[in-house]
Backbone as a chain_set.jsonl record, in Angstrom:
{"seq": "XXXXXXXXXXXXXXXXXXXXXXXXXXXXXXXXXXXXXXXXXXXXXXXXXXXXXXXXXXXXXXXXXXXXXXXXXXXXXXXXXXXXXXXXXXXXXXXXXXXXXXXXXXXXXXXXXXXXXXXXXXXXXXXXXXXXXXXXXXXXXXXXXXXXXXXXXXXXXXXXXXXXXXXXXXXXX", "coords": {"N": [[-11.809, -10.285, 4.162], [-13.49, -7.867, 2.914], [-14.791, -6.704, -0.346], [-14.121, -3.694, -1.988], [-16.037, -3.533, -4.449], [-17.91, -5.296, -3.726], [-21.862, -4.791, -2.846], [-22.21, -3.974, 0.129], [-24.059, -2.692, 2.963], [-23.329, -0.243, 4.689], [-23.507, -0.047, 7.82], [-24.012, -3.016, 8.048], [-21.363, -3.271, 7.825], [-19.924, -2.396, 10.823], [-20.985, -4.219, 12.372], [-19.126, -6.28, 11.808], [-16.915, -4.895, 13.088], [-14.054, -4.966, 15.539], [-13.624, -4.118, 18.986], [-12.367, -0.889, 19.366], [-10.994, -0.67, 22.324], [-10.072, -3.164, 22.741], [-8.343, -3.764, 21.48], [-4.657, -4.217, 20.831], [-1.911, -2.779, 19.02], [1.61, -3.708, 18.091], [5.043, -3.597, 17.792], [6.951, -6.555, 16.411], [9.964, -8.019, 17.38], [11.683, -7.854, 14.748], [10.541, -6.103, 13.748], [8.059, -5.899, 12.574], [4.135, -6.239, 12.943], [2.122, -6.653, 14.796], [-0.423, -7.988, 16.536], [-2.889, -8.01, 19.165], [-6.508, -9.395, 20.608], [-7.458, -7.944, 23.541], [-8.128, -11.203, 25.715], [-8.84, -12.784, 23.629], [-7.524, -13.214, 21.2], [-4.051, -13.441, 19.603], [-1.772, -12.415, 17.172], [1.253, -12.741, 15.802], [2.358, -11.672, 12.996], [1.308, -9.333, 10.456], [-0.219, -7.568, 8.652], [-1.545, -3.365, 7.991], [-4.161, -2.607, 6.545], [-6.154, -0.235, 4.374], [-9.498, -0.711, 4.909], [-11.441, -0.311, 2.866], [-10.048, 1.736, 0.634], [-10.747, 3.822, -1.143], [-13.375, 4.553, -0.381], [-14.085, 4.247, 2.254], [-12.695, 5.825, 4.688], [-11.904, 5.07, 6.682], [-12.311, 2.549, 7.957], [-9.691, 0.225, 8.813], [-8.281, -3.033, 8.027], [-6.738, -5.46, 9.375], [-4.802, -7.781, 8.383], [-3.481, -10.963, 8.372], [-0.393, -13.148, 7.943], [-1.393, -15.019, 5.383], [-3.319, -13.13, 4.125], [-5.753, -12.816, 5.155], [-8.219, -11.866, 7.137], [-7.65, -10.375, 10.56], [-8.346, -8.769, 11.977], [-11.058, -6.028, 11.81], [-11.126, -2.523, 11.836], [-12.753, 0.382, 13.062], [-12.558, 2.792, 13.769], [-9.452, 3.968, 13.885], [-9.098, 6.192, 15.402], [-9.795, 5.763, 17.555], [-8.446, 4.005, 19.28], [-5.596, 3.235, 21.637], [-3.034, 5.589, 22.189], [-0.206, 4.757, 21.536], [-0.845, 1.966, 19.824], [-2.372, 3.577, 18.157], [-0.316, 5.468, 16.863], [1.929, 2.922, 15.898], [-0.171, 1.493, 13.961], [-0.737, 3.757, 12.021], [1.865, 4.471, 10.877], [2.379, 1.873, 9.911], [0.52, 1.753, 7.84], [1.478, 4.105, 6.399], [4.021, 2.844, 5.565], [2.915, 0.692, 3.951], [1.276, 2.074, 1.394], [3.09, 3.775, 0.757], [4.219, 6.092, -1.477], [6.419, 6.514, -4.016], [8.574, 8.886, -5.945], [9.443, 9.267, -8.984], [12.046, 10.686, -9.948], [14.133, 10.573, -11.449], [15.362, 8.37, -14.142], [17.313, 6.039, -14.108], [18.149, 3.77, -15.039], [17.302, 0.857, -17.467], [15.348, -2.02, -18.384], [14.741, -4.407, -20.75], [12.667, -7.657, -20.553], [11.058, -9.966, -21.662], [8.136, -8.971, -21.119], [8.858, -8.451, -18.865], [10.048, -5.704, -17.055], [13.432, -3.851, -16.102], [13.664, -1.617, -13.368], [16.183, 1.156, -12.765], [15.853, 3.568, -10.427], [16.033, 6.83, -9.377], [14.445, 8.44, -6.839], [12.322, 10.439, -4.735], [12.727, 9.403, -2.204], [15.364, 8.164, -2.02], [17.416, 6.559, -4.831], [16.064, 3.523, -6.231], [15.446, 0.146, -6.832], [13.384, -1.647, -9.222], [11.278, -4.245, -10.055], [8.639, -4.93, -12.769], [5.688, -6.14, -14.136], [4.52, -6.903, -17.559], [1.364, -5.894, -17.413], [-1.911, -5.052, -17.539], [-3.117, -3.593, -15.129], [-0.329, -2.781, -14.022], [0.588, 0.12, -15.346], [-0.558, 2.869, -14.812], [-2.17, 5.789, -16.127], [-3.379, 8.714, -14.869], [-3.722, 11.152, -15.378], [-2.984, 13.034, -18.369], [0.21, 13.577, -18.343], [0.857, 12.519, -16.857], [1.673, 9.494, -14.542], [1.593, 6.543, -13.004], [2.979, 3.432, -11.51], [2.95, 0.2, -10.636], [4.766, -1.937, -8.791], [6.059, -5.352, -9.141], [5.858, -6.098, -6.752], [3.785, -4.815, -5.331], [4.64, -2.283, -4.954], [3.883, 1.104, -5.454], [4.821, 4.099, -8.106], [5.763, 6.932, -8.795], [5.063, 9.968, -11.332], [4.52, 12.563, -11.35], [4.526, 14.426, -13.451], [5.361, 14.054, -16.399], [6.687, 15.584, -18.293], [8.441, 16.843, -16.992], [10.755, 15.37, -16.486], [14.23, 14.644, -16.764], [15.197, 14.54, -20.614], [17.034, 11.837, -21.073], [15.23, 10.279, -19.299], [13.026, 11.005, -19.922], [12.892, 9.015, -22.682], [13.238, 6.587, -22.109], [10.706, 6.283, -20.944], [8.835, 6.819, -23.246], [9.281, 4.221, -24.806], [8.081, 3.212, -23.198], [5.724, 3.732, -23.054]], "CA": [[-11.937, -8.859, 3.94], [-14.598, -7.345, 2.347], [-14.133, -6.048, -1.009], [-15.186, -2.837, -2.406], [-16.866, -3.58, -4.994], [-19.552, -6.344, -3.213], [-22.861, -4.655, -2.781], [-22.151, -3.869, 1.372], [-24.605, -1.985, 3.452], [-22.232, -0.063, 5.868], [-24.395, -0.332, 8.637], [-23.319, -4.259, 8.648], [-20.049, -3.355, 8.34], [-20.014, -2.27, 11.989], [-21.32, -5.391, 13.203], [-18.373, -7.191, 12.274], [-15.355, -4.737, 13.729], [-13.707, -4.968, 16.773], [-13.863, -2.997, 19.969], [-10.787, -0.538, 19.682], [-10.47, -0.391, 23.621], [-9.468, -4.611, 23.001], [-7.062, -3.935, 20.55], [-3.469, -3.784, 21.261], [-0.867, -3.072, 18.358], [2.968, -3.793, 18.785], [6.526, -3.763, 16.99], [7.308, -7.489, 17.189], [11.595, -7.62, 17.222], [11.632, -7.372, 13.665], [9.615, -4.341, 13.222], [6.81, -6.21, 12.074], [3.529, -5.712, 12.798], [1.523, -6.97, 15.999], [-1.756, -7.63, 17.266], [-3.986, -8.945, 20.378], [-7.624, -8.554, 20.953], [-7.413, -8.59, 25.07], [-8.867, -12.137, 26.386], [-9.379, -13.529, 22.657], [-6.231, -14.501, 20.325], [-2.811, -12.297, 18.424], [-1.324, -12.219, 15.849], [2.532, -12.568, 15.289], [2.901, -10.872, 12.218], [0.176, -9.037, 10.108], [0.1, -5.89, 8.166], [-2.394, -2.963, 7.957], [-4.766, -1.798, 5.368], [-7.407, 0.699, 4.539], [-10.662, -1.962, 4.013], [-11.819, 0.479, 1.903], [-9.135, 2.427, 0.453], [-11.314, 4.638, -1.738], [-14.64, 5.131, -0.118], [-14.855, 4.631, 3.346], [-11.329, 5.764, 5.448], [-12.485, 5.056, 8.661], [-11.868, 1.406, 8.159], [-8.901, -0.884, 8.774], [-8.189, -4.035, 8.356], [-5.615, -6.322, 10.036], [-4.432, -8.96, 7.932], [-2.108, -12.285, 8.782], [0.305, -13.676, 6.971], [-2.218, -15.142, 4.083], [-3.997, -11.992, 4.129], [-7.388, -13.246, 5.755], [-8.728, -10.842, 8.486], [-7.684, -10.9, 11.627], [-9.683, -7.999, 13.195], [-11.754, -5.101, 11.209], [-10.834, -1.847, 13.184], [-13.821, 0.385, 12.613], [-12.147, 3.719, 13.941], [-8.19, 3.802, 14.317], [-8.756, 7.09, 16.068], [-10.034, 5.177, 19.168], [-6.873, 3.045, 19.6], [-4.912, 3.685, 21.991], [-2.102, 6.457, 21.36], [0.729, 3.697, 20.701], [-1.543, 1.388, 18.786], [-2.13, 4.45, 16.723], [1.276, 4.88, 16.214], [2.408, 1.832, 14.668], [-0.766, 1.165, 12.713], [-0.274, 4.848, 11.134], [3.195, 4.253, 10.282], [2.225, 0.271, 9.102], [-0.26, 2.359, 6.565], [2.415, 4.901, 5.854], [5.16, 2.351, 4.711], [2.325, 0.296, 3.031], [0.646, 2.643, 0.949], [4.04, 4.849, 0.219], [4.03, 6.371, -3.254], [7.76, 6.848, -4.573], [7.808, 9.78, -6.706], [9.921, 9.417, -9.728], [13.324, 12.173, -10.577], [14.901, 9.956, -12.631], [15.485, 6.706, -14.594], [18.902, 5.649, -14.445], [18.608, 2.296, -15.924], [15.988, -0.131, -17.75], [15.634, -3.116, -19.6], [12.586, -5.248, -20.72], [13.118, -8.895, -21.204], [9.491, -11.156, -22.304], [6.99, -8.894, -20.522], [8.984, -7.794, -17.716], [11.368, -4.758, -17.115], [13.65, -3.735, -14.723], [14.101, -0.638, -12.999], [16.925, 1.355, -11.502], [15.267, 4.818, -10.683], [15.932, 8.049, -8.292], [13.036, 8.848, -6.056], [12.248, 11.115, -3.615], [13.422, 8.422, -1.343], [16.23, 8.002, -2.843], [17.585, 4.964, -4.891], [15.544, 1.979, -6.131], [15.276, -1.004, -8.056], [12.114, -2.723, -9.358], [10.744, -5.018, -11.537], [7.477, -4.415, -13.396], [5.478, -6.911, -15.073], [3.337, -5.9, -18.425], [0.233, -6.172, -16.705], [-2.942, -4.545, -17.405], [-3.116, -2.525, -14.364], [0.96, -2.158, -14.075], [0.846, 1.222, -15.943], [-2.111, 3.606, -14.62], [-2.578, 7.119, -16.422], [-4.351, 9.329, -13.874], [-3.777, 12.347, -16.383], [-2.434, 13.265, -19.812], [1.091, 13.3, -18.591], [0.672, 11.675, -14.997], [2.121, 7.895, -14.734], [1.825, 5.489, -11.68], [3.48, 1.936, -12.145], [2.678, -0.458, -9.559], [5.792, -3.174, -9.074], [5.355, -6.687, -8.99], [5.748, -6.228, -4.829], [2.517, -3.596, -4.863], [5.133, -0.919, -4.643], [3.756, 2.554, -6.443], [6.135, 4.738, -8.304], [4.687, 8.311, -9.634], [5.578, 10.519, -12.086], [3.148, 13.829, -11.461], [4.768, 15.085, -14.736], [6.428, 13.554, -17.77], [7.209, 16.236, -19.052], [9.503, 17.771, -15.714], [11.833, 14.73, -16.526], [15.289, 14.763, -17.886], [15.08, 13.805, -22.067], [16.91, 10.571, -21.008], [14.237, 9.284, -18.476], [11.432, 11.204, -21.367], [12.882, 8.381, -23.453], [12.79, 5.207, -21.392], [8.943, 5.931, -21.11], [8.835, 6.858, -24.728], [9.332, 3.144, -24.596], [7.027, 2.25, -21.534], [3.889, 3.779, -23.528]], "C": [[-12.954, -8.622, 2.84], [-13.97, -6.758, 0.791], [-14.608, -5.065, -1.673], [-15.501, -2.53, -3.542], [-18.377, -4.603, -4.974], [-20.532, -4.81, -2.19], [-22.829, -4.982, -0.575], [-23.308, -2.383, 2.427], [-23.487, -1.421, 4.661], [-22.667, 0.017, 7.338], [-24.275, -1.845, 9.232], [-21.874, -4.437, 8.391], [-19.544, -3.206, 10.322], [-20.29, -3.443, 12.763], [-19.979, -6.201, 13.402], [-16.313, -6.496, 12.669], [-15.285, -4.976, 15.137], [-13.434, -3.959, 17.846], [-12.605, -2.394, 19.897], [-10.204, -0.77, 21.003], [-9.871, -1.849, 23.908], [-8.582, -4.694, 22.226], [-5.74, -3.484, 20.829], [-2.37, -4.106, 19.911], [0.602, -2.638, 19.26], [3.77, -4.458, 17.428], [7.179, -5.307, 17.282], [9.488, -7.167, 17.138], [11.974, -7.546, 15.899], [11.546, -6.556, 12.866], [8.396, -4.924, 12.267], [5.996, -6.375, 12.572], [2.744, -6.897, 13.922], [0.32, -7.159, 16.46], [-2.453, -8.432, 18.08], [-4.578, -8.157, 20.475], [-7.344, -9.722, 22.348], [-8.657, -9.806, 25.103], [-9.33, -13.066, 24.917], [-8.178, -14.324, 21.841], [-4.987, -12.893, 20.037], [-2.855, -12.865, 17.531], [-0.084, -11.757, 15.983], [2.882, -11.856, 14.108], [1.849, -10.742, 11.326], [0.749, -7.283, 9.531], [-1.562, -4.85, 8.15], [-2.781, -2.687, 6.599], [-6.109, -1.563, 5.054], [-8.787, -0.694, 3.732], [-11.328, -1.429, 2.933], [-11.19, 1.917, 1.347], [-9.777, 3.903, -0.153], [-12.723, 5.504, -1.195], [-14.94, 5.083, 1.428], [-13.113, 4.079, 4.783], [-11.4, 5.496, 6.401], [-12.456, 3.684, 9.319], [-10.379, 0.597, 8.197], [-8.765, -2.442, 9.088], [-6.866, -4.768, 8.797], [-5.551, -7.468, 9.639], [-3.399, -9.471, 8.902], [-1.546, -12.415, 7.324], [-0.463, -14.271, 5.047], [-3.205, -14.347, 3.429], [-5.269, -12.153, 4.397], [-7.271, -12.286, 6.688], [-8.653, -11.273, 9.505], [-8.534, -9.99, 12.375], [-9.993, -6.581, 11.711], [-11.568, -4.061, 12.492], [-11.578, -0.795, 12.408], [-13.23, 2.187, 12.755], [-10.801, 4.084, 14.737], [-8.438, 5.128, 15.112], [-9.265, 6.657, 17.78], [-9.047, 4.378, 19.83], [-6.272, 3.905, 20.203], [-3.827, 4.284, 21.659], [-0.826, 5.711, 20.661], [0.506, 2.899, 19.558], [-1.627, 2.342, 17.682], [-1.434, 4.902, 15.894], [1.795, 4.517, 15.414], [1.241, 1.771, 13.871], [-0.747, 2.472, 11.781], [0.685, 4.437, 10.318], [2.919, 2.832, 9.411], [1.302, 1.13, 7.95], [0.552, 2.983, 5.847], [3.127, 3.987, 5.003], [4.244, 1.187, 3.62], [1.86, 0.765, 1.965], [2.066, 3.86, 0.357], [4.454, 4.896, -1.153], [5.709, 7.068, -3.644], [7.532, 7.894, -5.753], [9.428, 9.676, -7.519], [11.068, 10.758, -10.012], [13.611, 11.75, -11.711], [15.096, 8.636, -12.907], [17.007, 6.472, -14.989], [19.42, 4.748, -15.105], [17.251, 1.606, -16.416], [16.27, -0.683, -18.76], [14.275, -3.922, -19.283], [13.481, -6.951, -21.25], [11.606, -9.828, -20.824], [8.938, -10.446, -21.214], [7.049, -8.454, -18.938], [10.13, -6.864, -17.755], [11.58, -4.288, -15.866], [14.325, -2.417, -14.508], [14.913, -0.335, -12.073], [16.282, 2.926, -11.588], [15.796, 5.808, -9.397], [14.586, 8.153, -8.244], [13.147, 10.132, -5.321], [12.667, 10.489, -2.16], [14.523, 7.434, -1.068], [16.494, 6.879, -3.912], [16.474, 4.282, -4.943], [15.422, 1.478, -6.988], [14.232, -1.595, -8.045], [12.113, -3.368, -10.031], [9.257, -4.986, -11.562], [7.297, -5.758, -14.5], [4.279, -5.866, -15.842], [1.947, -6.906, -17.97], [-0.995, -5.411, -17.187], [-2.837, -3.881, -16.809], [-1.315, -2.123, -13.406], [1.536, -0.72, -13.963], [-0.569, 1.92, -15.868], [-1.503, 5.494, -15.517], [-3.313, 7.933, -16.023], [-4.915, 10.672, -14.724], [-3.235, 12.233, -17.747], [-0.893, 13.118, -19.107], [1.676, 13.013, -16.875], [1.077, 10.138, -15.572], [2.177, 7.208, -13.221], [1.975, 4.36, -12.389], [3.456, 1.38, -10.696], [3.459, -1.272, -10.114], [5.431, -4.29, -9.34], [5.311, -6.73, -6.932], [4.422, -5.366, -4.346], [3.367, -2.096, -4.561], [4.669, 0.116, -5.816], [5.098, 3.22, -6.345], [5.73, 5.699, -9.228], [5.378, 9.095, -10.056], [4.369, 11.807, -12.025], [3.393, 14.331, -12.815], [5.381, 14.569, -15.666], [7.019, 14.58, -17.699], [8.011, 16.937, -18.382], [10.669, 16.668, -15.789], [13.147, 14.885, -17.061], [15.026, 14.001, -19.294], [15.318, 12.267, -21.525], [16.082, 9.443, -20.38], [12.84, 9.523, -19.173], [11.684, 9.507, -22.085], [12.421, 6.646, -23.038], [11.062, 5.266, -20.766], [8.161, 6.12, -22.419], [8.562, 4.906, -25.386], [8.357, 2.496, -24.318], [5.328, 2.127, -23.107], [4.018, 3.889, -24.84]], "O": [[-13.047, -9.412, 1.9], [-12.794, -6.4, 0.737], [-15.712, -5.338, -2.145], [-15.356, -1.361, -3.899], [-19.367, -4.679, -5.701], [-20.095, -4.11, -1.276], [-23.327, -5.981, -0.058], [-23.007, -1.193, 2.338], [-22.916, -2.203, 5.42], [-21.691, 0.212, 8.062], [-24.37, -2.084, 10.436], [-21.244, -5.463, 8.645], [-18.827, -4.053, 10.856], [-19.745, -3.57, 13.86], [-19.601, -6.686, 14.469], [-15.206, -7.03, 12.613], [-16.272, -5.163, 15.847], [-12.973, -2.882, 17.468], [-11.643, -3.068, 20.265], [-9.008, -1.06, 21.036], [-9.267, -2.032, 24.965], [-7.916, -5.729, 22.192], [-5.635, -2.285, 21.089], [-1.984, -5.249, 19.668], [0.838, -1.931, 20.239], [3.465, -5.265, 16.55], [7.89, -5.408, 18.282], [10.02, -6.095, 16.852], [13.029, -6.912, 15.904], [12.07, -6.25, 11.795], [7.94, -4.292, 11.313], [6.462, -7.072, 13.473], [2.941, -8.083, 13.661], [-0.091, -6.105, 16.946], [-2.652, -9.594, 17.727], [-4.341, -6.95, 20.51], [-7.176, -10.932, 22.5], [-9.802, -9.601, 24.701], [-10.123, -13.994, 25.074], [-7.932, -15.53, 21.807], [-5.191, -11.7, 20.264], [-3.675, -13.654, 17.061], [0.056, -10.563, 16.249], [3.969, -11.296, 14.249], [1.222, -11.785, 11.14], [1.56, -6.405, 9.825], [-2.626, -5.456, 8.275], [-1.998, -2.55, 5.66], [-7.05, -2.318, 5.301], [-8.892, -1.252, 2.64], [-11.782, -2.181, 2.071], [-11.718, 3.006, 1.569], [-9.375, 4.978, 0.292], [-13.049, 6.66, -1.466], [-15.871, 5.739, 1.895], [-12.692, 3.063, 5.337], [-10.531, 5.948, 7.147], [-12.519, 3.44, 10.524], [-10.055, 0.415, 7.023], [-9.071, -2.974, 10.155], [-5.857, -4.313, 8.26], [-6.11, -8.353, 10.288], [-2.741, -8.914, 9.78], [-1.905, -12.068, 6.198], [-0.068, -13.943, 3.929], [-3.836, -14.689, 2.429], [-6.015, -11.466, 3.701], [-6.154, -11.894, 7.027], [-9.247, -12.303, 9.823], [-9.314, -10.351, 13.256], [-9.161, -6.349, 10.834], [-11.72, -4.354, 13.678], [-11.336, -0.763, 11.202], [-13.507, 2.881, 11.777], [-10.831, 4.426, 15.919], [-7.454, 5.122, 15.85], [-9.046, 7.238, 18.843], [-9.045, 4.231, 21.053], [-6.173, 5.074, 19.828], [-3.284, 3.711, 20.715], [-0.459, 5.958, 19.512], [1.207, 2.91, 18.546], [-1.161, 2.153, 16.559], [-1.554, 4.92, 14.669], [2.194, 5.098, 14.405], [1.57, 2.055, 12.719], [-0.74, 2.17, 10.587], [0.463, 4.067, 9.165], [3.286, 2.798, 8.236], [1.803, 0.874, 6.855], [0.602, 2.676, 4.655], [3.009, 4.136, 3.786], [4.795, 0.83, 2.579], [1.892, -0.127, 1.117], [1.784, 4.723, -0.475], [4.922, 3.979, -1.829], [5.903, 8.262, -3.418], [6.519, 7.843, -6.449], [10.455, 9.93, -6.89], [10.569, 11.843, -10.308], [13.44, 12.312, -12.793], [15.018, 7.779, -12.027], [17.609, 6.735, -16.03], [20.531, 4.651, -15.626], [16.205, 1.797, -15.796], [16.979, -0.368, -19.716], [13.407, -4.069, -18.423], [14.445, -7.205, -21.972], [11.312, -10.225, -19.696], [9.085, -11.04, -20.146], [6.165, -8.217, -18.114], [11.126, -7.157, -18.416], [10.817, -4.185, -14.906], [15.29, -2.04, -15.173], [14.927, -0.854, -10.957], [16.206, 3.475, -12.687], [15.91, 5.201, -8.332], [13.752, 8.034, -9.141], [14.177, 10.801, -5.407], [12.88, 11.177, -1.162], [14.645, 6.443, -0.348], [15.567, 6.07, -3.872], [15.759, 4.257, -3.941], [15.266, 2.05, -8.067], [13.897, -2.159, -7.003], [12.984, -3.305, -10.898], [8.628, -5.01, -10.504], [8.102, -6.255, -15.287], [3.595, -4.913, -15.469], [1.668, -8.094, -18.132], [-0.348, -4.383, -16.986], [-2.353, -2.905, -17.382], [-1.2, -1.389, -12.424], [2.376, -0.279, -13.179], [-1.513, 1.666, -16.615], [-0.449, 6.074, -15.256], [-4.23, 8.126, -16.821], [-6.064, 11.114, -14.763], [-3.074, 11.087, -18.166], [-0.599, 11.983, -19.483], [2.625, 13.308, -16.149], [0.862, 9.712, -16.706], [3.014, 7.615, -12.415], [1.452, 4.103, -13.474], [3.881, 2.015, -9.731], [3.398, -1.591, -11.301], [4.319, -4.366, -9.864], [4.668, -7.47, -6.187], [4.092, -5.272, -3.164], [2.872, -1.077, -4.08], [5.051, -0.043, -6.975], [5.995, 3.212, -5.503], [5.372, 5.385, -10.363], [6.444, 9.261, -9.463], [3.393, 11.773, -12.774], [2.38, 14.705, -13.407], [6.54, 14.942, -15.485], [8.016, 14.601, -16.978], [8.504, 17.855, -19.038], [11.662, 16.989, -15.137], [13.067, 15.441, -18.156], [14.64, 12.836, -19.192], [14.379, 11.475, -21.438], [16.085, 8.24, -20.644], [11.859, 8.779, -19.154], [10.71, 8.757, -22.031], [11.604, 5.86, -23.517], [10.449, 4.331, -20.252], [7.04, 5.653, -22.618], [7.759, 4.564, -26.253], [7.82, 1.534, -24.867], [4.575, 1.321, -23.653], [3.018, 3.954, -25.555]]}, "num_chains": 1, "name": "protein.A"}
């Protein structure tokens, strides 16, 4: 996979996706994530994601298991209506941003802490390492915390929190 910050003319990006009309996604019995290009190879289990999350939406890529590329898909809106489907939804539950109510529990022990939090999705537990890019500040009182699993977890407002979940980031930062 390409990464976006290498120096890419997008013009040879195109060269190396794959024809949507050969691509077939599918739910294997698991609910994980599917793919054959007709007359070439699959892929048992694989997840989606935007090749260029920031600058150029129009790409996906189709990782395997070690996250190497299995196909570059150049315009998911050409995929057939099922294919479009699941790889929507495989973006959806990849890319899903938990939005902070409340902090119900936390504790830090050497560099990592662990969260029990209300969401908008209800319920969840993480763990958070102190990382460098862990703890993003988008605004003055904006907070995204990326897990140790890549799960986001957003706070549009400090300051709309209850005092006791003000305090356990009183903490954080």
């Amino acid at each position: 996979m390409l990464k976006e910050t290498e120096a890419v003319r997008i013009s040879d990006i195109g060269a190396g996706t794959t024809d949507p009309n050969q691509i077939r996604l599918l739910r294997g019995p698991g609910g994980e994530l599917r793919a054959e290009i007709t007359g070439d190879r699959c892929l048992l289990r694989g997840k989606a994601v935007w090749a260029f999350p920031l600058s150029q939406k129009q790409y996906v890529s189709i990782l395997d298991g070690k996250d190497k590329e299995f196909c570059l898909i150049e315009n998911p809106d050409e995929l057939d209506a099922e294919s479009q489907s699941i790889l929507f939804a495989s973006l959806e539950s990849y890319y899903r941003v938990y939005r902070i109510r409340s902090v119900q529990a936390y504790r830090n022990e050497w560099r990592t802490s662990f969260w029990t939090v209300e969401t908008d999705h209800g319920m969840r537990e993480f763990v958070m390492r102190w990382e460098l890019d862990s703890v993003l500040l988008p605004s003055e009182h904006e907070i995204l915390i990326i897990d140790i699993d890549g799960n986001r977890f957003h706070i549009p407002d400090l300051r709309e929190l209850d005092e006791k979940s003000k305090r356990y980031f009183d903490l954080l930062l």
